[in-house]
C-alpha positions in Angstrom: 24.0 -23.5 2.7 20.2 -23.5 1.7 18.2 -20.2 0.5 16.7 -19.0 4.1 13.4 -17.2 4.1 12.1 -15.5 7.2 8.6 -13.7 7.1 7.9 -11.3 9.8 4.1 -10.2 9.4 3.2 -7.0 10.6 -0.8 -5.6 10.4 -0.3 -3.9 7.0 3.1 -4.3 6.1 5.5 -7.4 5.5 9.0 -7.9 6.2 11.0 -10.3 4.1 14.7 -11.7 4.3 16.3 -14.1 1.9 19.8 -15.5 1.9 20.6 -16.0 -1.9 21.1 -19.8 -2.3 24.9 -20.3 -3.7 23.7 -21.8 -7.0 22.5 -19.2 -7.9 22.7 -17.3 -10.9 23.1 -14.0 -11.8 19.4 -12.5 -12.2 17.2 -9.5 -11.4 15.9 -8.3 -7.8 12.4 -7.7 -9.2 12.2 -11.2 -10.9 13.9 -13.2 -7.8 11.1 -11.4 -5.5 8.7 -11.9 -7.5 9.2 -15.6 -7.9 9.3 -16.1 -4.3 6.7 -13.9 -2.8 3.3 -15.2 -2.9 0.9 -13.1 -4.7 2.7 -10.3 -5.8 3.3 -8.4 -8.7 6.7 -7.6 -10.5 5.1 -4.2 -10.5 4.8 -3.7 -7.1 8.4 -5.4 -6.2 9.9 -2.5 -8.7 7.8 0.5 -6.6 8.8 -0.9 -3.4 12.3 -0.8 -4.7 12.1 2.8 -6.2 10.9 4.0 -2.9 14.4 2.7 -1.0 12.4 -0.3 0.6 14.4 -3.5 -0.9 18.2 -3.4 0.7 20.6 -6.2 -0.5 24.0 -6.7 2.1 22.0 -3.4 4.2 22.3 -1.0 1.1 18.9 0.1 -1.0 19.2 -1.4 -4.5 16.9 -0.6 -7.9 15.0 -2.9 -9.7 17.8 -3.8 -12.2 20.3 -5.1 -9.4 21.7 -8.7 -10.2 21.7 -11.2 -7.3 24.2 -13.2 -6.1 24.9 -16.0 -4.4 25.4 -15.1 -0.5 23.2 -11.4 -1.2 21.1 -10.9 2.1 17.8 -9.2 0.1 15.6 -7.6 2.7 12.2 -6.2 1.6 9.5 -4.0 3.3 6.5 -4.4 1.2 3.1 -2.6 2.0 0.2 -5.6 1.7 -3.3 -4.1 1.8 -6.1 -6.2 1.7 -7.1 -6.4 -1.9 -9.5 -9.0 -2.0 -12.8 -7.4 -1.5 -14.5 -5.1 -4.0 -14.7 -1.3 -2.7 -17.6 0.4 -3.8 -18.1 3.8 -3.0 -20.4 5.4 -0.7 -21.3 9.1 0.2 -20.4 9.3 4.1 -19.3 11.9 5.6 -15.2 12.5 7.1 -13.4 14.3 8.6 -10.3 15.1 6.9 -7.5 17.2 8.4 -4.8 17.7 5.5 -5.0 17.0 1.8 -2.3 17.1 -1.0 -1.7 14.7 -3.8 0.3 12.0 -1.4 -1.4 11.2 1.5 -4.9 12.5 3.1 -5.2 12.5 7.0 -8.5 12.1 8.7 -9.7 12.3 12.1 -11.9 9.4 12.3 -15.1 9.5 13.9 -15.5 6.5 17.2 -18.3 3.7 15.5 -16.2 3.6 12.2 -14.1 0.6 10.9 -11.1 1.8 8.8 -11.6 -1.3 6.2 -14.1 -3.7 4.5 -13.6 -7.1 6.4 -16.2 -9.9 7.9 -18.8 -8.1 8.9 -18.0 -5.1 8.1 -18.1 -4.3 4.4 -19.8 -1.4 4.3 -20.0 2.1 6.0 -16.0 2.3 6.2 -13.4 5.2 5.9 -11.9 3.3 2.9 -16.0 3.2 1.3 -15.5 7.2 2.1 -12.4 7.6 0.7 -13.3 5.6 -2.7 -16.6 8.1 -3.2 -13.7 11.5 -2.0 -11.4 9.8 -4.8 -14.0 8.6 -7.1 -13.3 11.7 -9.6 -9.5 11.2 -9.6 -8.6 8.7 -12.9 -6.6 6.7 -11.3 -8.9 5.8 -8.8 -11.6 5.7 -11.6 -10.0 2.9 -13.3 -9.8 0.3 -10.1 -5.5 0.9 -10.9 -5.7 2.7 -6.8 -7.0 2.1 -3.7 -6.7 4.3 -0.5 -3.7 2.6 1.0 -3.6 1.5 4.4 -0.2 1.9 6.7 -1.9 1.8 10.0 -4.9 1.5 11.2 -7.1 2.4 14.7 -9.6 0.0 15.8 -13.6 0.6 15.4 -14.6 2.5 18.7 -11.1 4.2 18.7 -11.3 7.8 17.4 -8.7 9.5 16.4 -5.9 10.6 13.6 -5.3 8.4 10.8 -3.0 9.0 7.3 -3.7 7.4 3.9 -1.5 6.6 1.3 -3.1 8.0 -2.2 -0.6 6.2 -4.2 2.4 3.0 -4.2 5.1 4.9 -3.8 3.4 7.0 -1.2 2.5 3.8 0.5 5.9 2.2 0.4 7.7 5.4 2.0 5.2 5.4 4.9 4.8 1.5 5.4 8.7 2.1 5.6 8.4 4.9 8.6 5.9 2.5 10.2 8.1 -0.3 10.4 10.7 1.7 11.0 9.1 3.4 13.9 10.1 7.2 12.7 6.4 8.2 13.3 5.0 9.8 16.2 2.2 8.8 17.6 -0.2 10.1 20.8 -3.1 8.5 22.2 -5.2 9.5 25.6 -7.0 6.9 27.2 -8.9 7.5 30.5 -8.0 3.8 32.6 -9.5 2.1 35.8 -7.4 3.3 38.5 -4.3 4.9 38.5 -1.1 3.6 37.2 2.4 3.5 39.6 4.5 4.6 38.6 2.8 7.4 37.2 5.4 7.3 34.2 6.5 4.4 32.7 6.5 1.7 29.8 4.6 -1.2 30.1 6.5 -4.3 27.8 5.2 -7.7 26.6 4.1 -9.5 23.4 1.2 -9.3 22.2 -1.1 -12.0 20.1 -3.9 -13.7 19.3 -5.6 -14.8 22.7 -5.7 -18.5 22.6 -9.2 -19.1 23.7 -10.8 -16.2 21.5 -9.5 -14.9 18.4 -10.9 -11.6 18.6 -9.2 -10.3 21.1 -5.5 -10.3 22.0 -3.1 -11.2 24.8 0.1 -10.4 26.3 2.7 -13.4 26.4 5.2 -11.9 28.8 7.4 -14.5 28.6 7.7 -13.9 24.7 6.5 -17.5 24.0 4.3 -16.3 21.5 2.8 -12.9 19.7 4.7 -10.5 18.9 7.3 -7.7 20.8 4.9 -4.7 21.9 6.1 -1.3 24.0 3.8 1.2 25.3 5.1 4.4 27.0 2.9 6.0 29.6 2.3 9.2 31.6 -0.5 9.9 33.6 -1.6 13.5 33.2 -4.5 13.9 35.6 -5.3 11.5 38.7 -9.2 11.2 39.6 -8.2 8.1 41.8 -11.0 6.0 40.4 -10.0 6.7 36.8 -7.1 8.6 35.3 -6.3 10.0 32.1 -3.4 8.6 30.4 -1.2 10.2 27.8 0.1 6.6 25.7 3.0 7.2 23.2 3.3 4.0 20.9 6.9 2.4 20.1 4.8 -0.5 18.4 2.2 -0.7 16.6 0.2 -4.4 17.5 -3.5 -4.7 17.3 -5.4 -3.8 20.0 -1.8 -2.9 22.0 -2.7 -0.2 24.2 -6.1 -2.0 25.7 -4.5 -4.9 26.0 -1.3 -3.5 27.6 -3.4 -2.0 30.6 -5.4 -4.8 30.6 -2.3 -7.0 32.0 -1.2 -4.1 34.4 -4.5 -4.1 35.8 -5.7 -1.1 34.5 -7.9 -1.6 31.5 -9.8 1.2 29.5 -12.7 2.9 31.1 -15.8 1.0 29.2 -13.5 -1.3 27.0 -16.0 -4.3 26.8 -13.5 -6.6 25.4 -10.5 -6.2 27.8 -12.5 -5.7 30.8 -13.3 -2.3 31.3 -16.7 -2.0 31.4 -17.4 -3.1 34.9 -16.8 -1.1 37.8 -14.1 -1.9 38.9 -12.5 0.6 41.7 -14.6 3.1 43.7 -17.3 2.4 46.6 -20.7 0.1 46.5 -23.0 3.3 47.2 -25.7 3.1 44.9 -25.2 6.6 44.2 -21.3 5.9 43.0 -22.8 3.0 41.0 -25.5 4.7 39.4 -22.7 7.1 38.4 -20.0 5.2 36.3 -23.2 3.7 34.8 -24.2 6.9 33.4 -20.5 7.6 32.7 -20.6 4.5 30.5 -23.9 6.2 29.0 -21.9 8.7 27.7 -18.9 7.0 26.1 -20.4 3.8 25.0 -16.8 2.3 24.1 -13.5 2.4 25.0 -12.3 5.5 26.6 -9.1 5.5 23.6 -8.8 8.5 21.1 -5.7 8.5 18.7 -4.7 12.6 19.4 -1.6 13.1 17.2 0.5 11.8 14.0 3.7 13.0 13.1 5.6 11.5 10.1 7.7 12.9 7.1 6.0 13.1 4.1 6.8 10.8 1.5 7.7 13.0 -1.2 9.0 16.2 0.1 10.6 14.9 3.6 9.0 17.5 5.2 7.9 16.3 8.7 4.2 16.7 9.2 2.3 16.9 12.8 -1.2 16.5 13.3 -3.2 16.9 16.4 -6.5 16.7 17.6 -9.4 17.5 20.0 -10.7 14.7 22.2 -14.2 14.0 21.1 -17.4 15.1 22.9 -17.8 12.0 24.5 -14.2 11.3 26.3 -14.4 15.3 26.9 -17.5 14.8 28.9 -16.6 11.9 30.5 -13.4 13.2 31.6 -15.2 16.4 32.8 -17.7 14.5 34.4 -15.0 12.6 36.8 -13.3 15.4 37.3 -16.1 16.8 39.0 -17.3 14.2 41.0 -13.7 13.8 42.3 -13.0 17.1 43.3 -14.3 17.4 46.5 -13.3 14.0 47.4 -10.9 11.7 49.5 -10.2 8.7 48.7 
């Protein structure tokens, strides 16, 4: 029986499974990862083992552990992007809750959450390098604001950061897990029916553009995505959805009402931003334009985050305001539609 590898990529977190070849000798976990991972560090194999993320045979291990032939070694590592240099930059955020751990923000809609293409300045982890920059650790270049999830550019919304590995590891490890709680209220195109359900299908990379995502309902491709749903107030044109996320794929809630039919109010990419229910009266018209005014982006705001914290256990609940825009959005639909039938 051959050594079996099986990668299962996630956003910002990895998931690998090796069969131990049988001719293989006695040797330590760190060292075999190590030599068969691409890119990473015996360093960071031993913290992801220290914080209960490597299991051999479905039982956590430490570094030292000996592998042997037939061992199943399972590992959830955390994989920022380490690749570009992060300088840091005085912009201002919002931050919710600080200790030594973890930080949580609320980030602001317009923001991207890391330096990519494009994008390699004006982002929450350029803010949290200049919040950090008097910590040593983060002095030296040994840290970087760790990543475990992310929200996209026009999504607002709650977000936690790891400040250190073993911080990381334990919360990549909830992620993947799916032991985190996590909210979102969208306004959407119509009204979903039922007005409570879960909307199921992978998601990937569209195959004509890849910016943007798809749903393979047939499973063919991307990756397994849930999205539970509740409507919590009807304005027949538009409603405003309450999302709870099982999954965590990119773009997964825009893209999930997208294939039901009801993408986000405004969401350029997936179809939202053209009217698409309601009358042809110029005066209707000239009213979801000036909704659109308003909240120039997708009508998405990421409202709450619970989690346990990664060195306590205590569990942790964050929640949030919607911001100005959504609330006067929302406000505004919910008086044009009061006096109406439709």
């Amino acid at each position: 029986m051959a050594e079996e590898e099986i990668s299962d990529q996630q956003d910002l977190y990895e998931h690998y499974r090796y069969v131990v070849d049988p001719g293989q000798s006695l040797l330590r976990i760190d060292k075999y990862l190590s030599s068969r991972i691409e890119n990473v560090s015996r360093t960071r194999i031993q913290d992801a083992a220290n914080a209960g993320n490597i299991l051999v045979n479905n039982k956590t291990v430490r570094p030292n552990y000996r592998v042997k032939p037939g061992d199943v070694v399972q590992i959830v590592l955390p994989d920022p992007p380490r690749e570009i240099e992060l300088i840091p930059e005085d912009i201002k955020i919002n931050i919710v809750y600080e200790d030594d751990d973890v930080i949580v923000v609320n980030k602001e809609p317009g923001m991207v959450v890391h330096p990519a293409y494009g994008n390699y300045t004006g982002t929450l982890v350029n803010a949290l390098m200049w919040h950090f920059r008097d910590l040593p650790l983060f002095q030296t270049g040994e840290l970087r604001p760790g990543l475990v999830h992310r929200i996209d550019k026009n999504t607002s919304g709650i977000l936690v950061v790891a400040k250190n590995e073993l911080a990381l590891n334990r919360l990549s490890k909830q992620f993947y897990d799916r032991t985190t709680d996590r909210k979102y209220i969208a306004l959407v195109w119509g009204v979903p029916d039922p007005a409570e359900g879960t909307i199921t299908g992978h998601v990937g990379r569209n195959l004509k553009d890849r910016k943007i995502m798809q749903v393979f309902p047939d499973g063919s491709q991307g990756r397994n995505a849930v999205t539970h749903y509740r409507v919590i107030e009807d304005f027949g044109y538009v409603s405003v959805v309450e999302c709870k996320l099982e999954t965590g794929r990119t773009h997964q809630i825009r893209v999930h009402f997208s294939f039901i039919k009801h993408p986000l109010f405004n969401d350029e990419e997936y179809g939202g931003d053209k009217i698409l229910k309601g009358t042809t009266f110029a005066k209707y018209q000239q009213f979801v334009r000036n909704c659109f005014k308003i909240l120039p982006r997708q009508a998405l705001h990421a409202k709450s985050l619970a989690f346990d914290h990664p060195v306590t256990g205590k569990r942790l609940s964050f929640d949030s305001e919607l911001p100005d825009d959504m609330k006067q959005a929302i406000e505004k639909w919910r008086a044009y539609t009061s006096s109406r039938e439709f």
